[in-house]
LODOLUM-829735 format. One record per residue (C-alpha): residue in one letter; x, y, z; residue number from 1. Coordinates in steps of 0.02 Angstrom, whole numbers, plus 50000, padded with zeros to 5 digits. Example, Ala and Ser with C-alpha at 12.3 -4.5 7.8 and 13.67 -1.06 7.14 Angstrom:
2
  aa     px     py     pz    i
   A  50615  49775  50390    1
   S  50684  49947  50357    2
//
This chain:
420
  aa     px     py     pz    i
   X  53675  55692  54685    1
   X  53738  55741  54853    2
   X  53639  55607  54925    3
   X  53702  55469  54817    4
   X  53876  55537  54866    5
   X  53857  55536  55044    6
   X  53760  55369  55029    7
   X  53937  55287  54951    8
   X  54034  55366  55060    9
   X  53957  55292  55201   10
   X  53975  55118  55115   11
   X  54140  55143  55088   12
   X  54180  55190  55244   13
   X  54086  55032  55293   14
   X  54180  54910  55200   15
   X  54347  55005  55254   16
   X  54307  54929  55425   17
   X  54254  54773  55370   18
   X  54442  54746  55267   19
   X  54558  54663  55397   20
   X  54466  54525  55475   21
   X  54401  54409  55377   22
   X  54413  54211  55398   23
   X  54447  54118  55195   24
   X  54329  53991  55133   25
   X  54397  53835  55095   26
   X  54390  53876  54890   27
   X  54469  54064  54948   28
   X  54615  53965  55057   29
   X  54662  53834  54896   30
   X  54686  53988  54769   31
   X  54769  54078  54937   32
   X  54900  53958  54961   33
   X  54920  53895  54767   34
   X  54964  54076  54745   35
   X  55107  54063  54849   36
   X  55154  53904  54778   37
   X  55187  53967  54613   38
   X  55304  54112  54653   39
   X  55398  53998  54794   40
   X  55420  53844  54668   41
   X  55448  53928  54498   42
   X  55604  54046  54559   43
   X  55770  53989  54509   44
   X  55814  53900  54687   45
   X  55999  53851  54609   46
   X  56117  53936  54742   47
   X  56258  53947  54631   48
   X  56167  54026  54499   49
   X  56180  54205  54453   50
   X  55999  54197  54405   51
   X  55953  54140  54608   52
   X  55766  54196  54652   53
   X  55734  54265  54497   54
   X  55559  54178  54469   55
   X  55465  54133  54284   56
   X  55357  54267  54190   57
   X  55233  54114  54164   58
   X  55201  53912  54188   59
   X  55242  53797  54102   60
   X  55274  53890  53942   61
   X  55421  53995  53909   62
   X  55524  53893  54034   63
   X  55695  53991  54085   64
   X  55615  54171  54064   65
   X  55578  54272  54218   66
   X  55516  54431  54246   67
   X  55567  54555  54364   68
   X  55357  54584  54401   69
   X  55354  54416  54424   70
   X  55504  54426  54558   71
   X  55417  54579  54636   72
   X  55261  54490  54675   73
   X  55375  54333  54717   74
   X  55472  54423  54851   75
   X  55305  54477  54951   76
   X  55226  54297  54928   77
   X  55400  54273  55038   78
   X  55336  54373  55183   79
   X  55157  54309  55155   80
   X  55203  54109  55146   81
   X  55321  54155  55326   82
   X  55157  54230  55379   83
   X  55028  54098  55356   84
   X  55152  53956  55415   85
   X  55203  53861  55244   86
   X  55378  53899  55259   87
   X  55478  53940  55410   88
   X  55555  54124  55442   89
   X  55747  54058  55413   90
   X  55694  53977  55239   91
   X  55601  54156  55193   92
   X  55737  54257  55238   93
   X  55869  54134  55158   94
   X  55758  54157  54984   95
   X  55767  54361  54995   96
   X  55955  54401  55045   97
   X  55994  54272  54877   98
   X  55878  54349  54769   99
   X  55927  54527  54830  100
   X  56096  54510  54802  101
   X  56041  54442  54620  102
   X  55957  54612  54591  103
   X  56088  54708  54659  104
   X  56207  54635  54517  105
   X  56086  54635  54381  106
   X  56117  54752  54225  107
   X  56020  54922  54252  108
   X  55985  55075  54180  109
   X  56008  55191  54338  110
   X  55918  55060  54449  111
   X  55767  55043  54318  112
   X  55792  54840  54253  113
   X  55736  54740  54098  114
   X  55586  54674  54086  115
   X  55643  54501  54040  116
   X  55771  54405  54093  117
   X  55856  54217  54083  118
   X  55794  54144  54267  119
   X  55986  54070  54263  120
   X  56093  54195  54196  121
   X  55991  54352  54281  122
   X  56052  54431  54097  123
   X  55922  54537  53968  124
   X  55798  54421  53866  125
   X  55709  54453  53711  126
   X  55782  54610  53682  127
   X  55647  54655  53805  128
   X  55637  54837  53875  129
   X  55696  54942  54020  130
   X  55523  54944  54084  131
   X  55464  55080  54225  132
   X  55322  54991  54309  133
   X  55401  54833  54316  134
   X  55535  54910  54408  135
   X  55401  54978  54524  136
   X  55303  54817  54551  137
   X  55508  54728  54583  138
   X  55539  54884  54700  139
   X  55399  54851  54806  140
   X  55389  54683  54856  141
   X  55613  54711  54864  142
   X  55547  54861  55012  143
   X  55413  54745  55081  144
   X  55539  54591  55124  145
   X  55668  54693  55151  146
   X  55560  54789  55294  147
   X  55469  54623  55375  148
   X  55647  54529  55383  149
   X  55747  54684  55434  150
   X  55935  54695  55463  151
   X  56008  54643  55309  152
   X  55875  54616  55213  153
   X  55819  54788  55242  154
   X  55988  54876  55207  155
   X  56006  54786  55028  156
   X  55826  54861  54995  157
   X  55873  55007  55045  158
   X  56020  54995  54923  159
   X  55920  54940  54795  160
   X  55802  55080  54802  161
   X  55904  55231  54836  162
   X  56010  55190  54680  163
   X  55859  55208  54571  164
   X  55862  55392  54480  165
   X  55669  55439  54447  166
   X  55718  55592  54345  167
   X  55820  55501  54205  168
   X  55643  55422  54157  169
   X  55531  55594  54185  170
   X  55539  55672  54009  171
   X  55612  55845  54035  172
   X  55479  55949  53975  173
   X  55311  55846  53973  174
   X  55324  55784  54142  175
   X  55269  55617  54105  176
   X  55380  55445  54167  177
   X  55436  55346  54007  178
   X  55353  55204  53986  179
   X  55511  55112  53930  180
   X  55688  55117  53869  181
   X  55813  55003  53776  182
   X  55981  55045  53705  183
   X  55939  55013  53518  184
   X  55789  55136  53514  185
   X  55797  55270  53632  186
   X  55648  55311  53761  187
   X  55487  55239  53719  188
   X  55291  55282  53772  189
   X  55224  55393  53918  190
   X  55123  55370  54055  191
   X  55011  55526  54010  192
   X  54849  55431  54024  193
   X  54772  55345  54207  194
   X  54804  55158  54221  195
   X  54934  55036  54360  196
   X  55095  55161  54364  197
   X  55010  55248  54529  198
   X  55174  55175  54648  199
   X  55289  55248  54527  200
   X  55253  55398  54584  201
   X  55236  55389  54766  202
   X  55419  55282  54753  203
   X  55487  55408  54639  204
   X  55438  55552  54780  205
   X  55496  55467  54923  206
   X  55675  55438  54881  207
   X  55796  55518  55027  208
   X  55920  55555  54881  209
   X  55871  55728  54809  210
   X  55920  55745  54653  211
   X  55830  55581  54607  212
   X  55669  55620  54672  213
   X  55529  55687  54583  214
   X  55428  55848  54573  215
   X  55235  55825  54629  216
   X  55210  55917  54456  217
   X  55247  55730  54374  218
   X  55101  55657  54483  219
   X  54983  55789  54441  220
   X  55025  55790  54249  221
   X  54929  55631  54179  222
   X  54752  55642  54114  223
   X  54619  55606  54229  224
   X  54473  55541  54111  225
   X  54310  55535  54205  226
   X  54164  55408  54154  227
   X  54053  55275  54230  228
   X  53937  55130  54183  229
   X  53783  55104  54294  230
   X  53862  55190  54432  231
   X  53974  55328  54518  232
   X  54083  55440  54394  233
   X  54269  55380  54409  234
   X  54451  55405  54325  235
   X  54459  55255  54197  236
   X  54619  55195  54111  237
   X  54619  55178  53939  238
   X  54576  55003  53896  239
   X  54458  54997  54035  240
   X  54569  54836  54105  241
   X  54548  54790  54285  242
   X  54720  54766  54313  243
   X  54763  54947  54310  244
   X  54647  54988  54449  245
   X  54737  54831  54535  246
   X  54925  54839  54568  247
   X  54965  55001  54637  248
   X  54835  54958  54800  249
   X  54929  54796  54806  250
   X  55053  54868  54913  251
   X  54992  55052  54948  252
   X  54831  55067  55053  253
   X  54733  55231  54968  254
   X  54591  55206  55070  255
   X  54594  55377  55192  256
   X  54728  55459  55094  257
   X  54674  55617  54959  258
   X  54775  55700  54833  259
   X  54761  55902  54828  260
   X  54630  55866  54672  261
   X  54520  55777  54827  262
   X  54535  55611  54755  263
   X  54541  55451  54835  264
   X  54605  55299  54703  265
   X  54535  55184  54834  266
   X  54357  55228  54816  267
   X  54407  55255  54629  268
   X  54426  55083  54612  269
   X  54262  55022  54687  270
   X  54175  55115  54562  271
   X  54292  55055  54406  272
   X  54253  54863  54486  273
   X  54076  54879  54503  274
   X  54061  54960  54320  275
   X  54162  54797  54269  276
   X  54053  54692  54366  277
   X  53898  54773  54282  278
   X  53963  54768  54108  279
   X  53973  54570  54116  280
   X  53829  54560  54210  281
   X  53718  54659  54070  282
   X  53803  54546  53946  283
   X  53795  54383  54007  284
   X  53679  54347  53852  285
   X  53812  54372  53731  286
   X  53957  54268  53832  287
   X  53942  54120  53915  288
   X  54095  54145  54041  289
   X  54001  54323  54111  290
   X  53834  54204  54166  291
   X  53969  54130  54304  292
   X  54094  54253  54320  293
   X  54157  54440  54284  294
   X  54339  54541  54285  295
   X  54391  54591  54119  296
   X  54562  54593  54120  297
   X  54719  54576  54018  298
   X  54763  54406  54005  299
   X  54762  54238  53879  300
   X  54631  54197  53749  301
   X  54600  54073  53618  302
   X  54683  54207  53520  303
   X  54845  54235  53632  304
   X  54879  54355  53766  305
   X  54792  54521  53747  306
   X  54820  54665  53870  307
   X  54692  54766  53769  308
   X  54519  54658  53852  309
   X  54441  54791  53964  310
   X  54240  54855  53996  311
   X  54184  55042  53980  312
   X  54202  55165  54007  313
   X  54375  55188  53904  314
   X  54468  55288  53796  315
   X  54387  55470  53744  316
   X  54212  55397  53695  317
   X  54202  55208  53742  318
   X  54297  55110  53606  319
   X  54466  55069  53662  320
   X  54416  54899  53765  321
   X  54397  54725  53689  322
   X  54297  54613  53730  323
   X  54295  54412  53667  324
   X  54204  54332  53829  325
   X  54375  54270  53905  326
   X  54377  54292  54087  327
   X  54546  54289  54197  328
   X  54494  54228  54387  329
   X  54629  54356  54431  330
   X  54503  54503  54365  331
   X  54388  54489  54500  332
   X  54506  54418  54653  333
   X  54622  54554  54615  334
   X  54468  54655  54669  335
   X  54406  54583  54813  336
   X  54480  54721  54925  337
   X  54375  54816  54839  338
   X  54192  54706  54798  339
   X  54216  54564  54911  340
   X  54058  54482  54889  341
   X  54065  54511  54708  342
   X  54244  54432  54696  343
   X  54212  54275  54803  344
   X  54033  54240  54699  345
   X  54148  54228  54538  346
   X  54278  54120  54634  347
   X  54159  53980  54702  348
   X  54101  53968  54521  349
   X  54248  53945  54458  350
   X  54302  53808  54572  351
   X  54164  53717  54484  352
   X  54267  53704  54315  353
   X  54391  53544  54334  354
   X  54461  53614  54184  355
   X  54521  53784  54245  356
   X  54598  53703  54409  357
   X  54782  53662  54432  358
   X  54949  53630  54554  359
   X  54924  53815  54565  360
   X  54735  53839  54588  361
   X  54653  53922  54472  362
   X  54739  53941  54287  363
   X  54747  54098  54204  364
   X  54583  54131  54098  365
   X  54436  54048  54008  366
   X  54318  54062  53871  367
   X  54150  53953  53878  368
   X  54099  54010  53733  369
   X  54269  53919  53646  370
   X  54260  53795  53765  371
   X  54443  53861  53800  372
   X  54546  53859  53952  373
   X  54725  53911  53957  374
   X  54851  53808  53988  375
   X  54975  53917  54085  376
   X  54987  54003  54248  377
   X  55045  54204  54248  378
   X  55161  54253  54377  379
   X  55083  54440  54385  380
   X  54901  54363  54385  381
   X  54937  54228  54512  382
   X  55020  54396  54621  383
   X  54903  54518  54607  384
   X  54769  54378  54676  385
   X  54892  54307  54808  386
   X  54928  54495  54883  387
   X  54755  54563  54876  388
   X  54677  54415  54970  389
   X  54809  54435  55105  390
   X  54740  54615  55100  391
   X  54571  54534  55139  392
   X  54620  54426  55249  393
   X  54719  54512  55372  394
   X  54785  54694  55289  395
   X  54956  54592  55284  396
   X  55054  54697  55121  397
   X  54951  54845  55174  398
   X  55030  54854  55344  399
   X  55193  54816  55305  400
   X  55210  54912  55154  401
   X  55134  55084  55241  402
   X  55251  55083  55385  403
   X  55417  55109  55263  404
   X  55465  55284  55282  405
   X  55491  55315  55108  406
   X  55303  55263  55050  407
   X  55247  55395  55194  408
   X  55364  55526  55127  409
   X  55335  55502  54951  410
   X  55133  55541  54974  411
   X  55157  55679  55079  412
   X  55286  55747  54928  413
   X  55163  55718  54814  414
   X  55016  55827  54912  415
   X  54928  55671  54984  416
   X  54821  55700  55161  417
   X  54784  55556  55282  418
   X  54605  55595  55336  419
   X  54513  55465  55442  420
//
């Protein structure tokens, strides 16, 4: 056992090195820059609208909704499209002052915002929910442009941020964050189990303003559930979905930082993408998509959107995943940080589906079993792909993102050690 363990270790240390310099194949460079596309031509560009920046929860169906996850992701493609060259600096920068001084009016619930909202009016849509991590994923790409652009830019962040009262979502005895709150029901859910809500935590520590900042005891309250498939033991969500061993490393860069439990959530989440990557790979025979692809995730199906696909291990014993065959590309490019040469094997095969491939690149999911492919892009899928294989490319969000003072405070509040 030891030598297995020191035997990963030294891979991961290996592929820690190799993260940061890598040149994009010409399939890796479309979905790349149709990424960006997306979240710079679906936001609300209307000047004189209150909804400005605010940029669609999905395209083209459910035109005039946005999401605030969405507008998170949006606001880093910002910094990543000034970056790479396909916009200038003054046309970034012009994009995040209007669409920060849209959040800074938008209705709140002590800096936590809906879900949902009208892309014009900026107001609450579907009766949608005061929703935690969404407020987390629209906090940290408001902290990433706001620190790459600077002056401004960064003081609006900043305003945005330190507004934001942690504890009034912390329930007062259990120590869990609420999953959500609306006005007609109260608090809703808790994040009690593993899954995407890591940032919450470190953004929720690292607050300057002290009566809004957490305790360390809020981090070190959820459930850590170990399994593993054909591979190194790990700390599994519940539904097993990729996604939630995705988003947090977005933006924060776990690899050489430990908790006081010893664990690392980077090399956490090579172990929950390889057990993905086995699970289709063992059952290839019984789904056509998993002979050309893997990445269970949350995303469309023939049936509608499910956020309940996953692979084992899950729950307590193994049965809270689905599974229907439907892969989203985002499942393995949000992981290829993570299992590079496993991520870009999936994406060259599916740059071989005409079907699947759009203004955007790559479309959200597919079933070849249904001969099904969706129909609509998903601004959180089409993120999570775009700021990962920035990661890859060049450490980009990574760099930017772990140079903000608060992120550095907030995991040394929380117990975290920087060890090289």
């Amino acid at each position: 056992m030891f030598r297995k363990a020191f035997i990963f270790s030294i891979l991961l240390f290996a592929l820690t090195l190799s993260i940061g310099a890598n040149q994009l194949s010409e399939n890796l460079m479309k979905e790349y820059k149709g990424s960006f596309l997306y979240f710079w031509e679906q936001a609300n560009a209307n000047e004189n609208s209150p909804g400005y920046g605010l940029i669609r929860d999905r395209y083209p169906g459910s035109p005039g909704i946005a999401s605030i996850a969405s507008t998170g992701f949006g606001l880093t493609a910002v910094v990543i499209g000034v970056e790479e060259g396909w916009i200038t600096k003054e046309e970034g920068l012009k994009r995040v002052l209007g669409t920060l001084d849209t959040i800074l009016k938008l209705d709140n619930f002590h800096g936590f915002f809906y879900h949902f909202l009208d892309r014009d009016t900026g107001k609450r849509a579907w009766n949608s929910e005061v929703s935690t991590i969404d407020t987390g994923i629209l906090l940290c790409g408001v902290l990433t442009a706001g620190k790459y652009f600077g002056g401004q830019a960064w003081e609006k962040a900043k305003q945005i941020y330190e507004r934001v009262n942690w504890n009034k979502m912390v329930h007062p005895t259990k120590n869990f964050f609420y999953m959500a709150y609306t006005p007609e029901r109260g608090f809703e859910g808790f994040w009690d189990f593993y899954a995407e809500q890591l940032m919450l935590y470190v953004l929720g520590a690292g607050t300057p303003v002290e009566k809004y900042r957490i305790e360390s005891d809020v981090y070190y309250t959820f459930k850590r559930n170990y399994g593993s498939y054909k591979g190194e033991r790990f700390i599994h969500s519940w539904f097993g979905s990729l996604f939630t061993y995705q988003y947090s490393h977005a933006w924060i860069d776990f690899r050489n930082w430990y908790d006081k439990l010893g664990i690392n959530w980077f090399h956490n989440s090579i172990a929950a993408s390889l057990a993905n990557y086995n699970f289709c790979t063992d059952n290839k025979h019984k789904f056509k998509s998993f002979t050309i692809g893997w990445g269970i995730t949350a995303c469309d199906t023939p049936s509608g959107y499910n956020g309940l696909l996953g692979a084992p291990p899950s729950g307590n014993n193994n049965t809270a995943h689905q599974v229907d065959g439907t892969l989203a590309p985002a499942g393995a490019l949000g992981s290829i940080v993570f299992t590079p040469k496993e991520a870009l094997w999936a994406l060259d095969n599916y740059y071989t589906l005409p079907a699947l491939i759009g203004k955007y690149g790559l479309k959200d999911s597919f079933n070849l079993d249904f001969n099904w492919f969706a129909s609509d892009y998903i601004g959180i899928d089409k993120g999570i792909t775009l700021l990962m294989i920035a990661n890859y490319k060049n450490e980009l969000v990574w760099k930017i993102f772990m140079s903000i003072p608060y992120v550095q405070n907030g995991l040394k509040n929380l117990g975290f050690i920087y060890k090289k």
